[in-house]
N, C-alpha and C positions, 0 to 999 in steps of 0.2 A: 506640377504642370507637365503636362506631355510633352513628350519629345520632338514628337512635330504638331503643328497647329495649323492645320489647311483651311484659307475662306479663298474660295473661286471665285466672289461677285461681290465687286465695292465701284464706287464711284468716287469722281476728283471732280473739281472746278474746272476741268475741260468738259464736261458738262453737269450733271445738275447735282454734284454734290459739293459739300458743304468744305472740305479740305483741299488744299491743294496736292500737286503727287506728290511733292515731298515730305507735306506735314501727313499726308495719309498712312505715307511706309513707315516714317518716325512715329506715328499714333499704334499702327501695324504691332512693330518689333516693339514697344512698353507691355502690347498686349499680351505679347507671347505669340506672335504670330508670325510662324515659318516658312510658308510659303502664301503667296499673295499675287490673286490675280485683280490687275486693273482694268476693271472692264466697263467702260464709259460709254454712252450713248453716243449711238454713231458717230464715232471719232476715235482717232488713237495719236491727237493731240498731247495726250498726258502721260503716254507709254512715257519717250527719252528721260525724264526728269525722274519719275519714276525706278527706273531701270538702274538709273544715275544713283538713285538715295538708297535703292535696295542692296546696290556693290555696300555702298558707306554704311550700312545700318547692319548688314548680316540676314536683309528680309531677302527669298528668294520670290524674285519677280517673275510672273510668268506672263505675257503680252497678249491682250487679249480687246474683247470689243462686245458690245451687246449691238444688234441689229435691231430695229423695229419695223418689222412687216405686218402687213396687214393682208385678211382672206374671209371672205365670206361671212364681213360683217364683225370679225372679232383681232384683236393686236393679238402679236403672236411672236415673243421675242425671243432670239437666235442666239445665246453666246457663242464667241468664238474663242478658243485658246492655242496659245503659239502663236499665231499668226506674225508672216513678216509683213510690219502694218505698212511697211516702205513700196509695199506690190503696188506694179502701176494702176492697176485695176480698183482695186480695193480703196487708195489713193482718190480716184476720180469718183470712187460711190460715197465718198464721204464730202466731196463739195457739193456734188450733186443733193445728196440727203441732207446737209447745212442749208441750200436755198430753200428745197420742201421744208423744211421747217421753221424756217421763219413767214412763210406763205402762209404759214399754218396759225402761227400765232396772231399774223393779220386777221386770218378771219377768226379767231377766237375772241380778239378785241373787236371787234367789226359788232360780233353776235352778244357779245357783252351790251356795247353800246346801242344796241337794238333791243336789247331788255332792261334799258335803261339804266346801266352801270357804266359810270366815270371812269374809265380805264386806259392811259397814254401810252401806246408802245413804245413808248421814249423808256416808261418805268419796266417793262421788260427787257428791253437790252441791259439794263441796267443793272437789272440782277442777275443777269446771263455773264455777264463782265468779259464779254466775248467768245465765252465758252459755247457748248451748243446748246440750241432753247428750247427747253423745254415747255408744258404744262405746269410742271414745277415752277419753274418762273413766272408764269402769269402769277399762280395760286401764293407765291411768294411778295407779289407785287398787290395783289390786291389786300393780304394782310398789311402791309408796310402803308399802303393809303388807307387803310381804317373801313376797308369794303365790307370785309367779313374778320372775326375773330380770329381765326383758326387755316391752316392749309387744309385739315379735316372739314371743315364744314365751305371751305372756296369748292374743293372737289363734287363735296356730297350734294351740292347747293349748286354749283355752275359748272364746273367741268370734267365732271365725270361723265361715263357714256349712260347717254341718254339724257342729260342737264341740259340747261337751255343754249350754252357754250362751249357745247361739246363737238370737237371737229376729230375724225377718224388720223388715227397716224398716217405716213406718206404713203406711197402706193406702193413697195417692193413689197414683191411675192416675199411667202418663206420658200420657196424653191430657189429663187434667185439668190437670198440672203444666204442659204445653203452654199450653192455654187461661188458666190464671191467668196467666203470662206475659204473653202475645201481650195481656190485658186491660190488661196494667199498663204497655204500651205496649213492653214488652222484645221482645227477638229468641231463642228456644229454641235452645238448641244441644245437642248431646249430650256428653255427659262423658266422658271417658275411656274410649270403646269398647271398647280394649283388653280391658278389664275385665267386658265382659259374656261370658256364657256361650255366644253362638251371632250372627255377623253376621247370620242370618235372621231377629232382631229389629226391624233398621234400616229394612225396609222397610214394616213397621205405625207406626214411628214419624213415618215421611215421610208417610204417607194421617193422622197424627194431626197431622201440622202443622208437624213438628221443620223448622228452617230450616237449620240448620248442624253441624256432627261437630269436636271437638276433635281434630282430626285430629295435631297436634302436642302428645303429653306424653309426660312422662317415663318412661311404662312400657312405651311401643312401641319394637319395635327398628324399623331403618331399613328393612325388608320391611314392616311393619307400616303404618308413617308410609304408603309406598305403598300399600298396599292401599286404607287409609280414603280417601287424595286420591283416588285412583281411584272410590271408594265415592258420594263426594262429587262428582266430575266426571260421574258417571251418574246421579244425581239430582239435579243441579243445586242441590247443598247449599254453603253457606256453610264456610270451614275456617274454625279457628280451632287457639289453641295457649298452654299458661299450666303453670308449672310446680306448683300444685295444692301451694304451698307453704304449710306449718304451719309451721313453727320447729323441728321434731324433724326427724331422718333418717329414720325409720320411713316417713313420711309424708310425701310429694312431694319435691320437689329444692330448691334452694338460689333464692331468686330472681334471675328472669331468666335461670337455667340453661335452660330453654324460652322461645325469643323466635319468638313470634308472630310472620311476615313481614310490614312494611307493607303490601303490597299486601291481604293477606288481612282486613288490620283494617280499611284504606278501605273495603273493600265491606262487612264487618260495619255499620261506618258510616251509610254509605249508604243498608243497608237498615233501621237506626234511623231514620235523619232520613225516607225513605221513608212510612214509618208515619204519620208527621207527628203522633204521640202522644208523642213526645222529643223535646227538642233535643239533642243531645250538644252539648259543653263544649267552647268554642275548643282549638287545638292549644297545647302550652306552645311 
């Protein structure tokens, strides 16, 4: 086992994944996983508890958040890490982005029920359990009523972009997601590039501020991983790499199946402690 085991992207039941933070760090540290960012959809509800299990386990927690912004037609997600999630700012864009997205999931059950699918928004808060709601929870909710098989085929079938229940994330820029960030002292990276519709977005991200490219996940093939390094070596972007783990298979890989290289985290670091708006948290 390596000496260190870096995943920058997992999620908790503070939004749509499948552990809570403390069964997440305790799943974490079995793995062999030595540093662990919690980066949950627009919330950092699950940081303390988190943070709390990482002292008691020996995992090093690093505090963090995924953003969902939207631009010209395509989602375009923001990680952030370090972040003090206690900023007033930051604080107020996450209740703000809690009401956009249950607006959201209104009219995803609305357009459901308009293409003739039985779907109660009762049974989405339900699998949200208070947490924030996602897509994930409808597509959760409609397997648990026997709508469709699969969260694979709810997606591929109704609410994926372009499905007949398909509604756009909230309306924050990624410029704005940037600046809420970089306020709350975090470092902006971009999420899963793979996943956007056109590299010729990346470079309106960099004149908005973006520091760094997830250059390492689980949905790039090993052409791909090169590319974004490359992407990243010509703007002078930070890498970074996290297996964008929920607790289902649907949805990212197994953690620490994506291990961040040391060397890439030291400079994420660095450019934390840089800011001199964070301290990052001794090494375990």
């Amino acid at each position: 086992m390596p000496a260190f085991m870096i995943d920058l992207h997992t999620h908790t039941t503070a939004s749509d994944g499948r552990l809570t933070p403390r069964e997440l760090v305790r799943a974490a540290a079995r793995a062999g996983v030595t540093v662990l960012s919690v980066t949950d959809h627009d919330t950092a509800d699950g940081l303390p508890e988190s943070l709390d299990e990482g002292a008691a386990s020996g995992v090093r927690v690093v505090p963090g958040v995924e953003l969902s912004a939207h631009s010209g037609g395509a989602d375009i997600h923001i990680l952030g890490y370090f972040i003090a999630a206690a900023e007033p700012g930051l604080a107020a864009l996450f209740e703000a982005l809690r009401g956009s997205r249950r607006d959201r999931v209104y009219r995803m059950v609305e357009a459901l029920r308009s293409a003739g699918v039985r779907l109660d928004v009762e049974d989405v808060w339900a699998e949200a359990a208070g947490g924030t709601v996602s897509r994930t929870h409808v597509a959760r909710a409609m397997v648990h009523r026997g709508i469709v098989p699969t969260m694979g085929r709810a997606f591929d079938r109704w609410l994926g972009r372009g499905a007949p229940a398909y509604v756009p994330s909230n309306a924050l820029s990624p410029v704005e997601a940037i600046r809420r960030i970089r306020a709350a002292g975090g470092v902006p990276v971009l999420a899963h590039p793979v996943l956007l519709p056109d590299d010729g977005i990346i470079p309106g991200l960099v004149r908005d501020g973006i520091e760094g490219i997830e250059v390492f996940c689980r949905e790039a093939r090993p052409s791909e991983v090169e590319r974004y390094a490359r992407i990243a070596r010509d703007f002078g972007l930070l890498m970074t790499g996290g297996s964008d783990f929920h607790g289902e298979t649907r949805f990212g890989g197994d953690l620490g199946e994506i291990d961040c290289p040391a060397e890439h985290f030291a400079r994420l670091e660095a450019r934390a402690s840089s800011s001199g708006c964070v301290r990052p948290a001794p090494a375990p």
